[in-house]
N, C-alpha and C positions, 0 to 999 in steps of 0.2 A: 504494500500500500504506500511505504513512504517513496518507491523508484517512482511510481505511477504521476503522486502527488510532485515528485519534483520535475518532473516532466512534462507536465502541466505546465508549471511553474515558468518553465526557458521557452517553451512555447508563446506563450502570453507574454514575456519579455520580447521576444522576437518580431511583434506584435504590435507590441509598444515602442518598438525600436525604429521600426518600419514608418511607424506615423510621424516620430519625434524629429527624423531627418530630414524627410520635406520641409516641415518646421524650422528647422534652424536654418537651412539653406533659402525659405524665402524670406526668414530674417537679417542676414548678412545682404540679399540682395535688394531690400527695403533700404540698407542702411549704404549702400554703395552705388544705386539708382541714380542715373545723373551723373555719375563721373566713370564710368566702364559703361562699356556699348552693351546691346543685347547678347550679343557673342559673348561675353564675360560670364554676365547673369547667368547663361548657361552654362559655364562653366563650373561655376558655384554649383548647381544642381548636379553639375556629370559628378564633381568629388563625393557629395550626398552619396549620389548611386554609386560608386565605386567602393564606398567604404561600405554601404549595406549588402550589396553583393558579395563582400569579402565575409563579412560578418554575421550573414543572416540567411537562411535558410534560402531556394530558392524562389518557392512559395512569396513570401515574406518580401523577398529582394525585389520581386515583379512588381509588389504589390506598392512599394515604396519609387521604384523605379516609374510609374504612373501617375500614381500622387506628384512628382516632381515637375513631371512632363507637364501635366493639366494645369500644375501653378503658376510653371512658368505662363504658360497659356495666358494663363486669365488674369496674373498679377502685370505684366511686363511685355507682353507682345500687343502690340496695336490691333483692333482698339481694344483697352485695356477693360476689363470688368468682364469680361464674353469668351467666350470658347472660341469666337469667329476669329479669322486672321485676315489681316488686312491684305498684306502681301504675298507673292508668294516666295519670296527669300526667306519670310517666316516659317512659312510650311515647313523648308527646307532643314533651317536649322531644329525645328522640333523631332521634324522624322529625323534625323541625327540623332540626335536626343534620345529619342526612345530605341532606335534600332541599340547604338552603343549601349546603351544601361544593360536592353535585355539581353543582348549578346554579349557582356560583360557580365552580367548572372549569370547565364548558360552556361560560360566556359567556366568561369570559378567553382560555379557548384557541382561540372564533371572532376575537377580538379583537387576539391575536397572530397568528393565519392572516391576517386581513386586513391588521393592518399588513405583514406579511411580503411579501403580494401586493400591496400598497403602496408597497415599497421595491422589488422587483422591477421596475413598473412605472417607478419614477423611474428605476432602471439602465438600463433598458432605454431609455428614451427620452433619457437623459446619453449612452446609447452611442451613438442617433441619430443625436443634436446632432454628436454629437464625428466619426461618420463625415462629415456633412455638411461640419463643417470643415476636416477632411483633405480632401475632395475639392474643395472652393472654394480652395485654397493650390495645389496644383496645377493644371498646363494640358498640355492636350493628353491624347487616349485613352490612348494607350501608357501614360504614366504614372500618370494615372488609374484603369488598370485596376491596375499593379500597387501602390499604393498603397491600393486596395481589398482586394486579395487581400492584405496587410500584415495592416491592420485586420483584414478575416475572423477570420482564423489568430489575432491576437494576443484577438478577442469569441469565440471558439468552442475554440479551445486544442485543433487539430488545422488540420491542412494545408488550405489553401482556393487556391481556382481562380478565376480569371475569364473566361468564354469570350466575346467578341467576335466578331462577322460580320465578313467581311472584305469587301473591293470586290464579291464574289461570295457570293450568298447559300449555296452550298453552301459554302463553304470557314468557318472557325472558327477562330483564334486564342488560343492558350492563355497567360494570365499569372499562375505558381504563385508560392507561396510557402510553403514555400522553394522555390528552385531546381531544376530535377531532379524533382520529386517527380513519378508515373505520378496520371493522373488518366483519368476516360473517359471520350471523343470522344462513342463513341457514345449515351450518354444525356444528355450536354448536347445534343447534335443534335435529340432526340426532348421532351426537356423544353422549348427553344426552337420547334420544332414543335407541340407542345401545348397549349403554354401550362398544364402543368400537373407539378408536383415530382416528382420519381421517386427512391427508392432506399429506405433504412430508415426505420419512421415513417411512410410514404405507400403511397398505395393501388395504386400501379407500382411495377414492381419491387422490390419489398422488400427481396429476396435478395441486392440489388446492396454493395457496400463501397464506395458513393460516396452520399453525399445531393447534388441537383440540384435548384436550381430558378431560373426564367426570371425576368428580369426584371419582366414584365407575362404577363399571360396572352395577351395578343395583339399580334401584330408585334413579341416583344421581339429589339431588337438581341443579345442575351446572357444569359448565366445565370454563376450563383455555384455551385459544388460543393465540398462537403467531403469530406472522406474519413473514413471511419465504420470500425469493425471490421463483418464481415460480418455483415447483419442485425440488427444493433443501432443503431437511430436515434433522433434524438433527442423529448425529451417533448414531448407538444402544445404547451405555453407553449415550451417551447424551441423549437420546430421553427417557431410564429409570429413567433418575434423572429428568425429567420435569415430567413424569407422578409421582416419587414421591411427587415433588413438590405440584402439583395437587390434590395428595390425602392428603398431608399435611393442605394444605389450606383448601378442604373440610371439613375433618374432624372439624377444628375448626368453620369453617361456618354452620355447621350442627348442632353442639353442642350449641352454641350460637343460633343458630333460633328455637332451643329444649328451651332453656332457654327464651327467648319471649315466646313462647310458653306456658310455662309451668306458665309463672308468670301471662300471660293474663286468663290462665284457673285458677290459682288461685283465680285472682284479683274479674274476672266473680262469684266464689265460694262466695269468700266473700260477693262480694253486693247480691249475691241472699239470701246467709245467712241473709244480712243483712235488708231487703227486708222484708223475711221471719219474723226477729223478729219484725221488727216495724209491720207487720199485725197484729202478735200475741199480741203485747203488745197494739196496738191500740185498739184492740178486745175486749179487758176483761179491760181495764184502760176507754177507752169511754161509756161501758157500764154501771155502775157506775151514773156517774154525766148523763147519756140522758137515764137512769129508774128513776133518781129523777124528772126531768124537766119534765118527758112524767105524770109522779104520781101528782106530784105539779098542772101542766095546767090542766091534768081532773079531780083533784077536785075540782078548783075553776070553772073550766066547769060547771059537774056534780052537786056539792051541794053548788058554790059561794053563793045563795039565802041562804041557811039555817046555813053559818059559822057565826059564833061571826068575829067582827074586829081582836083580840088577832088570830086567826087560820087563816083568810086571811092572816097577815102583816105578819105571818112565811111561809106561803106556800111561798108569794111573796120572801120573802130572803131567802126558797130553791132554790125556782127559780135561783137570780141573782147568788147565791154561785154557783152551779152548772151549769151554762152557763159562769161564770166567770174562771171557773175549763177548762172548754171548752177551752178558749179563751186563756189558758195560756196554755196548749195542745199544740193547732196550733200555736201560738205564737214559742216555743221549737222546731217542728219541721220541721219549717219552717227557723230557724237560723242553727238548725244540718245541713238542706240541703245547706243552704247557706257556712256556712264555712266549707264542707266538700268537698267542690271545692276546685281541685287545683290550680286555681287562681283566689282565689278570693279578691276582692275590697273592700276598706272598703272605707268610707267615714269622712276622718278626719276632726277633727277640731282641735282649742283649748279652752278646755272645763274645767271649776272652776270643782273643786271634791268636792264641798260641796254642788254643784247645781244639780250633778248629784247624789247624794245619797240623798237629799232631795227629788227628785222624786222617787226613787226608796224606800225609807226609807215611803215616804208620799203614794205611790199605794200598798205597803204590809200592813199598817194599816187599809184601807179600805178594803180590801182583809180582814184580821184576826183582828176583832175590841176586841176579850176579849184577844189579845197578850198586851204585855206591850212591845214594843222596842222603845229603847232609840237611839239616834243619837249624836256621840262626834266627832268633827271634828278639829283638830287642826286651829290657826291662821294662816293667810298668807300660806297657800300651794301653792305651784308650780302650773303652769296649767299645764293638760296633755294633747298631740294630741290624741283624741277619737272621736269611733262615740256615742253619748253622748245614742242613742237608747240602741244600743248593749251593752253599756257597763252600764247601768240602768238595762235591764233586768239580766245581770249576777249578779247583786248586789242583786236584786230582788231572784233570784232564790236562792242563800246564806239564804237568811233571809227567802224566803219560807222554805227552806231543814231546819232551825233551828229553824223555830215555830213550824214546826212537831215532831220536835225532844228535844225541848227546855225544856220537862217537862209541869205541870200541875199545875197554867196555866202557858202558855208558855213565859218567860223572854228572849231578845234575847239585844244585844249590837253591834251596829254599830259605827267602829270608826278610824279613818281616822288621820294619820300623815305623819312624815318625815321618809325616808327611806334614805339607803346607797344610792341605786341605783335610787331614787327619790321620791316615794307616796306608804304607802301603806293601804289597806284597810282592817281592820279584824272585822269576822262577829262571836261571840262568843254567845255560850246557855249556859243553866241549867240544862242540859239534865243526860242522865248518860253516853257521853262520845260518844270515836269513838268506832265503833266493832274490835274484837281483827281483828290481820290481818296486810298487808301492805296498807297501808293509799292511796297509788295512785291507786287502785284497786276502788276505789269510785269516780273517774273522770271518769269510765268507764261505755260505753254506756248499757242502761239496767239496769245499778247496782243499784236496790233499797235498801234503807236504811232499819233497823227492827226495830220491831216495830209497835201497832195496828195503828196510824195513819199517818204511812206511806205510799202515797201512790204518785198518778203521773206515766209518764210512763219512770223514772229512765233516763231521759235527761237532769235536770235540772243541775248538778253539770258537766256533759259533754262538755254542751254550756258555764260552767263558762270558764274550763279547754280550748276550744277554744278561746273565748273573749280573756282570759287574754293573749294565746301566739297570737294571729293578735294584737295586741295593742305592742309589744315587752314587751312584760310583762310572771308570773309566778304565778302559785297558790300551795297553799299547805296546808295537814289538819295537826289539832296535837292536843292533849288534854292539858286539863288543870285542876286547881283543880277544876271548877265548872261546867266542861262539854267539850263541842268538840270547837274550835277555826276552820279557815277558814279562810286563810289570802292570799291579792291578791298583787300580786307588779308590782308598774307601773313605765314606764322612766318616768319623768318628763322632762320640758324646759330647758337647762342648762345655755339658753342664757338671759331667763327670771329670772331663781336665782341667777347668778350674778347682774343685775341691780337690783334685791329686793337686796341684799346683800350692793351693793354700796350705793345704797339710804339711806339703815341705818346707 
């Protein structure tokens, strides 16, 4: 009511504006009569018309442009008081007069219509731009759509909708704005079917109280709806800048459900890949150690009667090595699966680092008994929050990867101090070193070392590389002058190294 009433308002001013300039123009030429010719006079009037033509509707400009004509008429062309004209040089400069005014309204008021449809046109396309960057700041459909239907609502200043397909081409997903608000299924159904707008304004449904329309005319995943009063939709220019809108917004919702899309068909790649290799590597790294077990058990089967003790007591620790071999297998790939969840859990505690490389230091020597490894572990270390399991066998697997690799026989140094950032732990050989290369290329899954007694199924420095970052922790390789190093770092207590710290 109040756009209506102000509009009125400039109307009636316009109106009033129209009348007030003939007015003043045949008062300056009241007041200049007698010292400027008739030619002036009109003069005076042509500026009148010039400025309400600039300034006034064109309606209004005509109307003022007349008013001038007729005064000059009747005030100042002989004989004066009458419409009549005495001469016809008179005629002349009237018709002047009136042709310029109104052909000088004409063209100004095409000139304001085109700038008008001018500035429209930059709104329209600032409002583009401005939806394009609302929907590039955003990720994912959901939010996209409702972020759209934001927009809508706030470019069209009535309630707007976003309908999205769902997994299933019959089903449709609604995101209004505002909340709550009724909107209608079934002519986004038939406008997405279409590929052509339905409701007030278009040549479907007209009668409808919802304006629709589709993204694209074909294959569109969705459409925009507004809600209209019934049967009143909006103007041509209006009704193309909402279908622009529409296709603006799709197009980003299509690209972005391309990109799900595309990442899920990745993602899917990947674990088949990855699938794929662990069969492969399962396949030729288990058969190995269960042809030694299957050879071990039927010879003491087959010929246990006719062995010497010396040939039992080896068969038997083929046996245990290679079902031990087994065990630390399934062990590996059963931690890969675990911490290659995306949320996954650890089970903390706070656990001494000298208790937990004792175990881990104490189950690799029974494992490799002609290794020589040593165990150095500074005084007074920090405790760390670990789960003491997981974080023994990454230790474990360091010092397995470094008996294989440690030389002949194999020397390996376990040894544990203070760090910047809290504890850390380095697992060092005798070996000949890392392979040329980037060194984080060997936390990666698969990646066997070289080497003839390298073997395992290339998970063991993988699972360190996890441990260490679930624990807020970091690993890294580097050589040295006696072979390859391995170093882990962990947070420590910091609440606990102060009270060690004050105690002393």
């Amino acid at each position: 009511m109040d756009s209506i009433g102000a509009l009125e308002g400039r109307r009636a001013l316009a109106w009033l504006v129209s009348l007030a300039a003939p007015a003043v123009a045949t008062a300056a030429s009241h007041a200049l009569d007698g010292q400027v010719s008739l030619a002036g006079l009109a003069m005076i009037y042509m500026v009148a018309v010039a400025a309400t033509s600039a300034a006034l509707p064109r309606a209004a400009a005509a109307f003022s442009a007349l008013l001038s004509v007729t005064a000059l008429n009747v005030g100042f062309v002989p004989p004066r008081g009458s419409l009549a004209v005495a001469e016809g040089e008179y005629w002349w400069i009237l018709a002047a007069l009136l042709g310029l005014s109104l052909g000088l309204g004409t063209l100004l008021g095409s000139l304001r219509a085109k700038r008008a449809e001018a500035e429209a046109g930059r709104a329209r396309a600032s409002e583009l731009h401005r939806l394009s960057e609302a929907m590039a700041v955003t990720q994912g459909p959901a939010a996209m759509a409702v972020a759209a239907a934001k927009f809508m609502r706030a470019a069209t200043g009535r309630p707007c909708a976003i309908f999205l397909r769902g997994p299933a081409d019959t089903e449709l997903q609604a995101f209004t704005d505002p909340d709550g608000q009724p909107f209608d299924l079934r002519a986004a159904h038939w406008a997405i079917d279409n590929g052509r707008p339905v409701g007030p304004g278009s040549l479907n449904w007209p009668e409808l109280a919802v304006w629709c329309a589709p993204f694209t005319r074909s294959g569109a995943a969705g459409a925009v709806q507004v809600r209209t009063a019934e049967g009143e939709g909006p103007a041509p220019a209006e009704a193309d800048h909402w279908r622009a809108l529409a296709r603006q917004a799709g197009l980003a919702l299509e690209r972005e459900r391309a990109a799900v899309a595309v990442a899920r068909a990745e993602q899917r790649a990947e674990a088949e890949a990855a699938r794929n290799t662990l069969l492969a590597s399962l396949s030729h790294d288990l058969r190995t150690p269960l042809a030694g077990i299957v050879g071990s058990a039927s010879a003491l089967r087959v010929q246990g009667a006719d062995l010497g003790e010396t040939q039992r007591a080896t068969l038997l620790e083929n046996l245990e090595y290679e079902a031990r071999d087994l065990a630390v297998m399934a062990d590996n790939i059963l931690q890969i699966a675990r911490l290659s969840q995306p949320h996954r859990q650890l089970s903390l505690q706070w656990e001494s680092v000298e208790d937990v490389l004792g175990a881990a230091v104490a189950r690799m020597r029974r494992r490799w008994p002609g290794a020589s490894i040593q165990l150095e572990v500074a005084r007074e270390l920090p405790l760390v929050k670990a789960e003491a399991g997981l974080l023994a066998q990454a230790i474990a697997n360091l010092v397995d990867n470094a008996v294989r690799h440690g030389g002949d026989p194999p020397r390996v140094v376990v040894q544990a101090g203070r760090s910047g950032a809290g504890v850390f732990v380095a697992v060092r050989d005798h070996g000949r070193g890392l392979p040329p290369g980037d060194s984080a290329e060997l936390f990666q899954r698969w990646k066997r070392g070289q080497g003839s007694n390298a073997g395992g199924t290339g998970l063991g420095l993988a699972i360190c590389q996890l441990a260490a970052e679930a624990h807020g922790g970091s690993i890294s390789a580097s050589g040295w002058a006696g072979g390859a190093e391995f170093r882990v770092d962990l947070p420590a207590a910091q609440e606990l190294e102060q009270e060690q710290e004050q105690e002393a």
